[in-house]
N, C-alpha and C positions, 0 to 999 in steps of 0.2 A: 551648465551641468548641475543636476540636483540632488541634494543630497540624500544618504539614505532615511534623512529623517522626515524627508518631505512625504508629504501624504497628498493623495484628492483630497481632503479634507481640509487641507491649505488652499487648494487652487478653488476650492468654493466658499471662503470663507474671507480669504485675500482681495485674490484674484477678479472674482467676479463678485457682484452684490446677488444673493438669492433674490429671486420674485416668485412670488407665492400667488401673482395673478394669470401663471401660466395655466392652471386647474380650472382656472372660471373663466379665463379671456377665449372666447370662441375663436379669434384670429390669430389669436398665440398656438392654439392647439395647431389651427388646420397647417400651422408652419413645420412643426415636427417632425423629423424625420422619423421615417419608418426604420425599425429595429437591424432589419437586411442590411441599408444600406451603410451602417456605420461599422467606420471599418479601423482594426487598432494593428500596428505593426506587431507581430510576434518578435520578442527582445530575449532573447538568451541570459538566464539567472547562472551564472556560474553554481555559486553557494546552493543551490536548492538541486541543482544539476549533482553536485559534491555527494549530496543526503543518498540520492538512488545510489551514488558509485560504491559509497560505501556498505553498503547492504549486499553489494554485487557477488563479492565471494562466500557469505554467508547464504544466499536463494542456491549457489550452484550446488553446493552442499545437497541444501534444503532436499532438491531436485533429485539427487541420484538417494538419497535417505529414503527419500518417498517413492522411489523405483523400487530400490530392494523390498521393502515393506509394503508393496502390492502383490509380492509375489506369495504362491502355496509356500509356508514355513517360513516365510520372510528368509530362504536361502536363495542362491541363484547361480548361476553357470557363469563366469568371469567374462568368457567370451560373448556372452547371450547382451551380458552389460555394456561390453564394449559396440556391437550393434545396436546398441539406442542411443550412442552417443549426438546424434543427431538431435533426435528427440529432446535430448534433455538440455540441447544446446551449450553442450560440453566440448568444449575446442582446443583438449589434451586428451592424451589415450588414456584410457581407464587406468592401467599402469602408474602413469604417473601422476594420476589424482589420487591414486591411493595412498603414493609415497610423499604424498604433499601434503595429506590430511589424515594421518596417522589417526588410531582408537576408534573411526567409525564401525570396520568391520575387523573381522575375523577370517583369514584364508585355510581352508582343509583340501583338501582332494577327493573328490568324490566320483561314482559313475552316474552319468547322464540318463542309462540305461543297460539293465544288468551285465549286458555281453562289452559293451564297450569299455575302454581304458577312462582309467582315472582323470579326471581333469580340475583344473582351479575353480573350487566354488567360493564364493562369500557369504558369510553371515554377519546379525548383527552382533556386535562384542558386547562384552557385560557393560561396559562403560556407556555403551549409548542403548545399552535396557535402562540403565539405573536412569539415564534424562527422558526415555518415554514412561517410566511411573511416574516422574517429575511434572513431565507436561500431563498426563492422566488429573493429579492432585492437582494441578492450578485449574485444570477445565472444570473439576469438582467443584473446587473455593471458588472459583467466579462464575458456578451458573446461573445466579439468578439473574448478572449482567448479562450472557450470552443470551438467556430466555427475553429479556430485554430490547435485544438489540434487533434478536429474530423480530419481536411484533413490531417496533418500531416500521423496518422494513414493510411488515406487508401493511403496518398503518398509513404509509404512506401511499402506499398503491392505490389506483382509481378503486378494481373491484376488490380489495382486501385479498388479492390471490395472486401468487407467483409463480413461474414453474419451478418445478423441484429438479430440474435440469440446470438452470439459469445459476440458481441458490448453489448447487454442487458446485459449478465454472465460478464462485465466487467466492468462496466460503474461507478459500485463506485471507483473503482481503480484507475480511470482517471478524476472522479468528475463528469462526465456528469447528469445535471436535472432527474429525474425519466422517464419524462417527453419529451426527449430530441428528441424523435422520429416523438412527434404527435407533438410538439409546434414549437421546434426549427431548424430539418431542413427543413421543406417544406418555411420557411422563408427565405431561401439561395439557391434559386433553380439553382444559377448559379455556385455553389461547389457541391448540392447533389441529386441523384435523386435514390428515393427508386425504386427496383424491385420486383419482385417473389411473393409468393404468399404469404399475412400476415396469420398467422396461422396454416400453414401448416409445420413451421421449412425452409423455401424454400425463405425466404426470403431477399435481397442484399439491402448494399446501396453503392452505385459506385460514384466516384469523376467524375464531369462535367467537371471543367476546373483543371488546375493547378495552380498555383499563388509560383511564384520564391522566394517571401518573407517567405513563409513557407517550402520551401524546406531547411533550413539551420539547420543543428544538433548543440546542444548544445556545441558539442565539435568545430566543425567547425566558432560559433559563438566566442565561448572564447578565440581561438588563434587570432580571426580579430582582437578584443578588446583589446588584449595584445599587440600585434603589433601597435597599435596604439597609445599606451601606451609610450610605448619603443624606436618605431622608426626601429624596426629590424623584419622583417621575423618569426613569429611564424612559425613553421608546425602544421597542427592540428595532436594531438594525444592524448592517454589517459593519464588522470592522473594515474599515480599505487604507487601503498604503500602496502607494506607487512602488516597482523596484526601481532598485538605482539606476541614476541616469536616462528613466522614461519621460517620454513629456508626450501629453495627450492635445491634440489640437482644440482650439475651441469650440467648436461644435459639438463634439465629443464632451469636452468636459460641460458643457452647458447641459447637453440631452442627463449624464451621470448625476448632474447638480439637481434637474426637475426626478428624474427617477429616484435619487434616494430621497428627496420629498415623501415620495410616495409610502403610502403603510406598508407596515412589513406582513405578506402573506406566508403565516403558518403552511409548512408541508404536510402539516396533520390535518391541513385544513379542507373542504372538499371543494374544491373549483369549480365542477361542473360548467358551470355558470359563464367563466370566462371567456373572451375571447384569444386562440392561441397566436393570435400577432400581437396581443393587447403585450403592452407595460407592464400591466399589471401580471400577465402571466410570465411575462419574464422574469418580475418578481421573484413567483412563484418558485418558478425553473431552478435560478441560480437558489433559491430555498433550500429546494430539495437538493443540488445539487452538495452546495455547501452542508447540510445534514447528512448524507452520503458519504463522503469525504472526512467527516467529523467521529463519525461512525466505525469508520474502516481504524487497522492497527496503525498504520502508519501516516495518517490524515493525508493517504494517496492513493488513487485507484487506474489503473491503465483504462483509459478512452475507450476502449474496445469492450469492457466487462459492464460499464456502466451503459455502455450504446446496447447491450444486450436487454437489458431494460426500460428502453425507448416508447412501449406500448403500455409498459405498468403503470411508467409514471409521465407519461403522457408528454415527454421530449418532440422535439421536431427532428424532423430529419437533419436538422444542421446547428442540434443543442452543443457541440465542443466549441462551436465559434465563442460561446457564451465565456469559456478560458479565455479569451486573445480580450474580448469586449470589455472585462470584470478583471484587468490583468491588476486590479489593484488585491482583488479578494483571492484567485488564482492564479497559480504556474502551471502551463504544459510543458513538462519537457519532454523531448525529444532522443534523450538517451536511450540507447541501445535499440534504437531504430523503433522503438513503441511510444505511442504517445500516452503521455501519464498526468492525468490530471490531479494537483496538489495543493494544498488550502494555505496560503502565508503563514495565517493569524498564527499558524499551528509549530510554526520553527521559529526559532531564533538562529541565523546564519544556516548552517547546514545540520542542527541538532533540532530535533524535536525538543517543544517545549511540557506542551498536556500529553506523560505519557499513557496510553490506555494500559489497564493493567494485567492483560493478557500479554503484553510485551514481554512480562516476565516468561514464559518460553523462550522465546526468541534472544534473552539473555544466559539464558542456561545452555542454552544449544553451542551459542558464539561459546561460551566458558568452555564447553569441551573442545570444541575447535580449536580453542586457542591452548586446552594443555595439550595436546596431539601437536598444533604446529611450535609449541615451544620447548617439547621430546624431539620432535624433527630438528630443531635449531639448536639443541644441545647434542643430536648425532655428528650431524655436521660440522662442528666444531670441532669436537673429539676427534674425528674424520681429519681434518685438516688438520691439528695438533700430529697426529699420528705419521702423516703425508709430510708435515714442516721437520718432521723429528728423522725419519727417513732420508729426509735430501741431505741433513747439516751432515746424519752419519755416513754416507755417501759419499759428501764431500772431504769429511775426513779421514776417510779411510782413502781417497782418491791422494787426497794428502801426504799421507804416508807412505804411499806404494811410489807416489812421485819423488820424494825425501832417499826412502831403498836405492833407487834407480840409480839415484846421483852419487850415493854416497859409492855404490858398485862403479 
């Protein structure tokens, strides 16, 4: 059994002696296995499994917040809410999500239309205005990193263009404003310039210029840093770390031992060139993947939003194997039946370690959550004090009528 401090970096350092004449031995090459056929067991990370659960009631939230706040007036008919419970993959009645999550909204009675009777509507309460000027003023203070992160994205891209469809399906992933389209780029017209047609699904937005400062990968930035540090030549390359209890067969760890030989390819870099079975574009792949990943708020993205961008950024049709292949540099889990691809380097047990600093919404939100569920948890107590105070005088007044009887 291995511990969690073992790393692939043990089993190619230990384990096996590195050869450096697999590059130039023509007979060594032609032995190689092709990329397809190496195959890793998918191994269940408890602790990283933990990370998503905990997030869990704070997205369901998230979810009906951002139902009401699509609606005209951000008000909405109670009932109207309770049939998209589906939708929002809410698996209590509206009812009793409200009385769980106390301070989101506001209940009035209003008519649906003029002739009809009153019915329960919701709005939003002052308490969750006062956290969307909040999140307003963080998206402010942090735009020049969200203008950032947008070019990054389409820097990575084959033609420097994305759909503006794709971008919307992903934009909490990444943190970008709701908003980020109408307000925030037409204000950088020298990074972004919308195409195609709005509405019809047809629509781009393509990078104007380039800027050198944001071509640089995460990984590319922490070997500079390190070297500077040190005084010595980093190479960039990945971090890897086995989880606990993994063991990679030797073939496996042989093929990993000659692949991280190999240079590290920039996802800013332009490939063209490569071939897409080649090594080297696997590189590539998990590059960009891991820059992706490093990107996003939570250094995690569901399998299915990054498969959306399969043709930008030039994936295969079977780029998630690359999680099970790289399980030292990724986790897929499997929770809540979506697969979710997620970067090690980036926790420590089930806590994020580099928080991104758009998180801070995402702590202000939970802060009202949690003074609504801990007014809910001082009802209920009161509640039950009120219930324990009732029985004892029940009982002694039961007492006394029993006392009467006898003494009669």
């Amino acid at each position: 059994m291995l511990s969690k401090a073992q790393t692939i970096s043990f089993y190619l350092n230990h384990t096996l002696k590195p050869s450096f004449t697999s590059h130039t031995n023509p007979f060594i090459d032609l032995q190689i296995k092709p990329i397809s056929s190496l195959k890793v067991v998918w191994r269940k990370d408890r602790e990283l499994d933990r990370a998503i659960d905990n997030d869990k009631r704070y997205k369901i939230c998230s979810r009906v917040v951002k139902e009401v706040l699509n609606e005209p007036g951000q008000v909405i008919p109670l009932r109207y809410l309770q049939k998209r419970r589906e939708r929002m993959r809410l698996n209590v009645n509206i009812k009793t999500f409200l009385a769980r999550n106390p301070g989101l909204f506001d209940a009035y009675y209003d008519r649906i239309k003029p002739k009809t009777q009153p019915v329960p509507f919701l709005r939003v309460s002052d308490r969750l205005k006062e956290f969307l000027e909040e999140e307003r003023r963080i998206h402010v203070e942090h735009e020049p990193w969200i203008v950032s992160k947008l070019c990054k994205l389409l820097m990575m891209s084959k033609d420097k263009v994305l759909s503006v469809e794709k971008l919307v399906h992903g934009k909490r992933e990444f943190g970008f404003p709701n908003d980020f389209l109408v307000n925030l780029v037409p204000k950088y017209p020298q990074y972004f310039r919308l195409s195609g047609c709005p509405g019809e699904g047809k629509s781009f937005l393509e990078l104007v210029s380039w800027n050198n400062e944001f071509a640089e990968s995460v990984i590319e930035r922490r070997a500079e840093e390190e070297s500077k540090l040190t005084g010595i030549g980093v190479r960039p390359n990945f971090n890897v770390k086995l989880p606990p209890g993994f063991f990679l067969r030797k073939e496996m760890r042989e093929w990993i031992r000659d692949w991280m030989e190999l240079n590290y390819v920039s996802p800013y870099e332009d490939v063209l060139h490569l071939d897409q079975a080649s090594r080297e574009m696997e590189k590539r792949t998990v590059g960009v993947l891991h820059e992706l990943l490093s990107l996003s708020l939570h250094k995690r993205v569901p399998v299915p939003t990054l498969g959306k961008f399969s043709d930008e950024y030039r994936f295969s049709n079977a780029f998630s194997s690359a999680f099970t292949r790289h399980s030292g540099i990724f986790y897929m889990s499997l929770k809540g039946g979506i697969k979710t691809a997620m970067l090690r380097e980036a926790y420590k047990g089930d806590a994020l370690i580099d928080r991104d600093p758009l998180l801070e919404i995402r702590d202000k939100f939970v802060a009202l959550l949690e003074e609504g569920w801990g007014e809910r948890a001082e009802q209920l107590s009161l509640q039950r004090e009120v219930v324990k105070k009732d029985v004892e005088m029940m009982a002694t007044r039961s007492g006394e009528y029993d006392g009467h009887a006898c003494d009669e």
